[in-house]
C-alpha positions in Angstrom: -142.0 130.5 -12.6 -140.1 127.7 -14.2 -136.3 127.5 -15.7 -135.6 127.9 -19.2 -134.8 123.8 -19.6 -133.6 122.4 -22.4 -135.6 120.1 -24.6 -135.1 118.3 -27.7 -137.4 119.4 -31.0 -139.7 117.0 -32.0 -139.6 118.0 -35.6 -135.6 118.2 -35.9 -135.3 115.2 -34.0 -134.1 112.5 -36.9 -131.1 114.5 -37.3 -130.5 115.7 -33.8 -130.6 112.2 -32.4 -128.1 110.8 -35.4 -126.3 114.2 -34.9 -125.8 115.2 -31.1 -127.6 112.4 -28.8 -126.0 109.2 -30.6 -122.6 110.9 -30.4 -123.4 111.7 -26.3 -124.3 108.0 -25.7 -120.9 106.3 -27.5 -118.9 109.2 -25.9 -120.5 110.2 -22.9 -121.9 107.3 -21.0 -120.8 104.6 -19.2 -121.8 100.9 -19.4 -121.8 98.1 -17.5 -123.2 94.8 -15.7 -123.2 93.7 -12.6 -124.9 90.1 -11.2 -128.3 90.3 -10.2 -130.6 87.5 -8.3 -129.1 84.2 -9.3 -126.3 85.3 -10.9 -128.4 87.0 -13.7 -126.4 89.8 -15.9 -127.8 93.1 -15.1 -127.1 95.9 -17.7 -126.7 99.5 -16.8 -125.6 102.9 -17.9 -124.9 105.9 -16.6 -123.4 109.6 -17.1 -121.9 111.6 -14.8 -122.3 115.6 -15.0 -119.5 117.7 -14.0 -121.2 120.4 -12.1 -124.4 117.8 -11.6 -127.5 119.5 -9.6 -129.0 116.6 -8.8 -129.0 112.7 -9.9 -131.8 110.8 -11.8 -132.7 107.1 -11.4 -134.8 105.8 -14.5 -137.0 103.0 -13.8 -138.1 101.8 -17.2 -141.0 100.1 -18.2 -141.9 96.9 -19.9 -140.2 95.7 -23.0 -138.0 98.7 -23.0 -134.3 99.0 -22.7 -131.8 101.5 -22.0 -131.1 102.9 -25.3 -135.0 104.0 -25.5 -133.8 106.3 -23.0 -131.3 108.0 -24.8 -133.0 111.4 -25.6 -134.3 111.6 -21.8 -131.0 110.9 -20.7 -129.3 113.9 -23.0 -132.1 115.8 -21.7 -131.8 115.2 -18.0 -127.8 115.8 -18.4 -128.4 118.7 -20.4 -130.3 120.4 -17.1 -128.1 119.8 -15.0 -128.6 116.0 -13.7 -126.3 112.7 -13.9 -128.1 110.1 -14.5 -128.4 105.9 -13.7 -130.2 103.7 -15.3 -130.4 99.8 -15.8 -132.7 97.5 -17.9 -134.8 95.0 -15.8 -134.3 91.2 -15.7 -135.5 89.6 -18.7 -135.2 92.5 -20.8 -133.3 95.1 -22.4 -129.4 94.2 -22.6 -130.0 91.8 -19.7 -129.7 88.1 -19.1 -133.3 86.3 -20.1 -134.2 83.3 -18.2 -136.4 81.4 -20.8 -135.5 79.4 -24.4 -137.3 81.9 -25.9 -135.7 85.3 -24.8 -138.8 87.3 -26.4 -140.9 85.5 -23.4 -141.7 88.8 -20.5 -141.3 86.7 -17.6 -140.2 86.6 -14.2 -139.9 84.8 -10.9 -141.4 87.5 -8.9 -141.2 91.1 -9.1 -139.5 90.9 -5.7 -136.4 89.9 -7.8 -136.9 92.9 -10.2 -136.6 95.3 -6.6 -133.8 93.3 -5.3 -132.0 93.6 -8.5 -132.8 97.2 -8.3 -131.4 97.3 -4.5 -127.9 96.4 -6.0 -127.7 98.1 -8.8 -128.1 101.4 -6.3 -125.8 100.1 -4.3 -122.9 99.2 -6.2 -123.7 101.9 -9.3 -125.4 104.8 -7.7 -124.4 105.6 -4.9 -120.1 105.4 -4.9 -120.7 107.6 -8.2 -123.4 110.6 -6.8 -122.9 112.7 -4.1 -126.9 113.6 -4.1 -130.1 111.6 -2.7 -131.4 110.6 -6.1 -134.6 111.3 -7.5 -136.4 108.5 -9.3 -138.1 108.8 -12.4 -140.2 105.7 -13.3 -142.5 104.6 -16.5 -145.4 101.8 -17.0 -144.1 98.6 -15.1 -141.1 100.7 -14.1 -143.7 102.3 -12.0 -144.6 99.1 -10.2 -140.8 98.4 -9.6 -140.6 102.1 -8.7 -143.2 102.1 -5.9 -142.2 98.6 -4.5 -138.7 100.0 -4.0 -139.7 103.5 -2.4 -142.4 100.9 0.1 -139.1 98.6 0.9 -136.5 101.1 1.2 -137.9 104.9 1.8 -134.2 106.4 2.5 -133.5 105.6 -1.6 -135.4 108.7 -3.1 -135.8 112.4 -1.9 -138.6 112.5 -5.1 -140.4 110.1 -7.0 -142.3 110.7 -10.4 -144.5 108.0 -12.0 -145.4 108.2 -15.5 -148.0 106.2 -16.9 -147.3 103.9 -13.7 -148.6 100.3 -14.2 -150.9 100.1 -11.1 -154.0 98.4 -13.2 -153.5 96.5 -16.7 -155.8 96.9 -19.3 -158.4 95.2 -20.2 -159.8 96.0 -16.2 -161.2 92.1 -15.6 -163.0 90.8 -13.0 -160.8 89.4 -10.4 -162.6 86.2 -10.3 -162.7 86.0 -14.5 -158.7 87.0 -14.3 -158.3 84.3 -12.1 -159.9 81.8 -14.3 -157.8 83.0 -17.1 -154.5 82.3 -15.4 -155.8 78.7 -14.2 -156.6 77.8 -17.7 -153.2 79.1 -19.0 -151.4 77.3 -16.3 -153.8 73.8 -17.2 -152.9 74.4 -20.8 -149.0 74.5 -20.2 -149.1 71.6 -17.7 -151.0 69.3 -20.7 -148.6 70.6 -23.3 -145.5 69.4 -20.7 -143.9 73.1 -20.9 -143.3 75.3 -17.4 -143.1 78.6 -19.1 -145.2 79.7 -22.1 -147.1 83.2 -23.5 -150.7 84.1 -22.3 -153.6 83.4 -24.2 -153.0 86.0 -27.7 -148.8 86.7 -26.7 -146.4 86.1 -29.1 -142.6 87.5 -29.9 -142.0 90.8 -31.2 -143.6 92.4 -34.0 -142.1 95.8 -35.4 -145.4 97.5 -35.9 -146.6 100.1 -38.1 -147.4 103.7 -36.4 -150.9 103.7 -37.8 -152.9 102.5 -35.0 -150.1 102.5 -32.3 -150.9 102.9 -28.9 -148.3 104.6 -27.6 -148.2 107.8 -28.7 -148.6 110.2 -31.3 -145.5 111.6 -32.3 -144.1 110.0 -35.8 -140.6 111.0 -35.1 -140.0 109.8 -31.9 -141.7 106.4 -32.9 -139.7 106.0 -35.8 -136.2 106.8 -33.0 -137.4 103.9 -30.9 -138.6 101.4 -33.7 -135.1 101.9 -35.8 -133.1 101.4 -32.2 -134.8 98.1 -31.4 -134.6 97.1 -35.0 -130.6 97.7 -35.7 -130.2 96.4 -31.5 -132.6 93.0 -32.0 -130.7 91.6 -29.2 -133.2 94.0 -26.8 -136.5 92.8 -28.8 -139.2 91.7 -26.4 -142.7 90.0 -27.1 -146.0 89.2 -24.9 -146.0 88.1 -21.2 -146.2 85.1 -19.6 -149.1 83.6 -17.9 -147.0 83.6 -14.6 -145.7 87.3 -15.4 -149.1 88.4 -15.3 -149.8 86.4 -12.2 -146.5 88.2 -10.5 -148.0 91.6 -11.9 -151.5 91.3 -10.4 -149.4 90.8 -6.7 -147.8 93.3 -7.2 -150.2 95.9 -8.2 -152.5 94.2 -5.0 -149.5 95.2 -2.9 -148.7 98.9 -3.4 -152.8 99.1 -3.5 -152.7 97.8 -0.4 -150.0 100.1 1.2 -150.4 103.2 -1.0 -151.9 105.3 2.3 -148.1 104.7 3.7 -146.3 105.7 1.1 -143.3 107.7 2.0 -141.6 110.5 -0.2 -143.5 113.3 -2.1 -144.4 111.9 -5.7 -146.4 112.9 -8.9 -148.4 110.4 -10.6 -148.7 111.4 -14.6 -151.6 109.9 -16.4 -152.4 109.8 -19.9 -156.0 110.2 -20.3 -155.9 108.3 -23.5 -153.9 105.0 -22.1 -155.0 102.0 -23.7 -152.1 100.2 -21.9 -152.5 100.0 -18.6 -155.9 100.5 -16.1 -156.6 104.4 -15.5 -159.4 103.9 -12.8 -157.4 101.8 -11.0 -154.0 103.9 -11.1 -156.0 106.9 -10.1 -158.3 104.7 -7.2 -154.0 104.3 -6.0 -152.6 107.9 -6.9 -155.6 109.4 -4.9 -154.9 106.8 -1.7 -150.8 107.3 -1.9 -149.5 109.8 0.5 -147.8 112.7 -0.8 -148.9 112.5 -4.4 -149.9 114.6 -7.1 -152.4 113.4 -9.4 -151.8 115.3 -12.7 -153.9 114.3 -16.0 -152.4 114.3 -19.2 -155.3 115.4 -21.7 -155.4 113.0 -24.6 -151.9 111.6 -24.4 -151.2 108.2 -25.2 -149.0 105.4 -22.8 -145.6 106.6 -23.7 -146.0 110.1 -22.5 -141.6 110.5 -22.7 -142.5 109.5 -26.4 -145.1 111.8 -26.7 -145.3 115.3 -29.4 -143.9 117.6 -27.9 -146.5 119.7 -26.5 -147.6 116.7 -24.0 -144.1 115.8 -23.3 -142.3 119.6 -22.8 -145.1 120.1 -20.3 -144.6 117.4 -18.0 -140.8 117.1 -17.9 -141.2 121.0 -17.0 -142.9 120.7 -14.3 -140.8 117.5 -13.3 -137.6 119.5 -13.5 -139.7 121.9 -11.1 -140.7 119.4 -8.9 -137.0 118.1 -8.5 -136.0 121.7 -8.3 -137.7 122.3 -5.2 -135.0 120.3 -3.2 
């Protein structure tokens, strides 16, 4: 039978945010930077409970930064757990590496696991006496699992929501491939090395009629008003050659899900318009040790989610990192 954990309200939340979790983030939690590949700025936070159960690693996904996190974070500390987590290379409250910062790009996502390999090294570990557990979201996912494949010993648990295994829309792999050579053609004729995919462009602060993401009002209108009063953390569309790292990626953890290494629970909204569900369930059902658990009719951002979705699954994460 589960714990009585502690959520936030969905319907208080406005004032509970401004309230109780803003007040926990400027007082409470610790922030930082370290040097990533090349010498790239890393941000990171972290808060350290005094009687902790457990520690948390958040992988988060793309576009997002650290400060979307800050209700999950409250959350996780409130039951028990300290909790790490950092924003990814080219992102968040980290360095960019193109003239136009709202570019999602990257070398290789080998970079985002390396950068990832340090940041547990020198944040995580000198301040948590536990094995952590890793907590992952969308492309956070991908990161997530190459990390667990290079370096098992990290985690005791891993749980995957929404994990970007497949991107949406599910192309052909010959028509993808065309795509990407004609968005490459097109860069070399216009003299740049780095520009958006065919339809990108640089943030928008859209409406939540007709979102994609998820259904809850309040909690859009939380991560909307943080990314509007923090620009500096605005991301827009990928890059051809971002999408060109992703697909390797994704190939690669397909490739070696039968070996993967620590128990894991993939959550998957049945309504995702974000990333490829048949795919991410052809790789939850090959990966060893996984749960395959369907979220009926939520939308991408299941931690965004109403609260019905959302109280559900973190429940039976909590449970699932209880069990150790």
């Amino acid at each position: 039978m589960s714990a009585p954990y502690l959520f936030s309200d969905e319907l208080n939340l406005p004032s509970f945010y401004a309230q109780t979790i803003q007040p926990f983030w400027q007082h409470d939690v610790t922030q930082g930077k370290f040097a990533g590949v090349h010498a790239l700025s890393i941000a990171y936070a972290y808060v350290l409970h005094p009687a902790a159960i457990g520690s948390v690693v958040i992988s988060s996904g793309r576009i997002e930064s650290m400060i979307k996190y800050k209700e999950l974070v409250y959350e996780l500390y409130q039951n028990g757990y300290s909790v790490f987590i950092h924003d990814h290379r080219g992102q968040g409250l980290s360095g960019r590496m193109t003239s136009n910062g709202h570019m999602g790009y990257v070398a290789c996502f080998a970079d985002y696991v390396t950068d990832f390999k340090i940041f547990m090294e020198k944040v995580v570990s000198p301040n948590s006496v536990h094995k952590p557990k890793l907590l992952c979201h969308s492309m956070g996912g991908t990161i997530g699992a190459l990390l667990v494949l290079d370096s098992a010993k990290l985690f005791s648990q891993v749980v995957f929501f929404a994990p970007m295994f497949g991107i949406r829309p599910a192309l052909p792999g010959w028509f993808a491939s065309l795509l990407l050579a004609l968005d490459q053609g097109v860069l070399r004729l216009s003299g740049q090395s780095v520009g958006y995919f065919f339809g990108q462009k640089d943030y928008e602060d859209n409406d939540f009629t007709g979102n994609e993401r998820t259904h809850s009002p309040s909690r859009y209108k939380v991560f909307r008003d943080e990314y509007n009063n923090n620009p500096q953390v605005q991301l827009g569309g990928v890059t051809g050659h971002w999408l060109s790292m992703a697909e390797q990626a994704m190939t690669n953890i397909e490739n070696c899900a039968q070996a993967f290494p620590i128990p894991a629970i993939v959550f998957q909204a049945t309504c995702d318009k974000i990333v490829d569900n048949t795919r991410q369930t052809k790789v939850a059902r090959q990966m060893a040790n996984t749960q395959l658990v369907k979220v009926t009719d939520a939308k991408h951002e299941i931690l965004m989610e109403q609260d019905p979705y959302r109280q559900a699954c973190l429940t039976q994460v909590l449970d699932f990192f209880g069990q150790t």
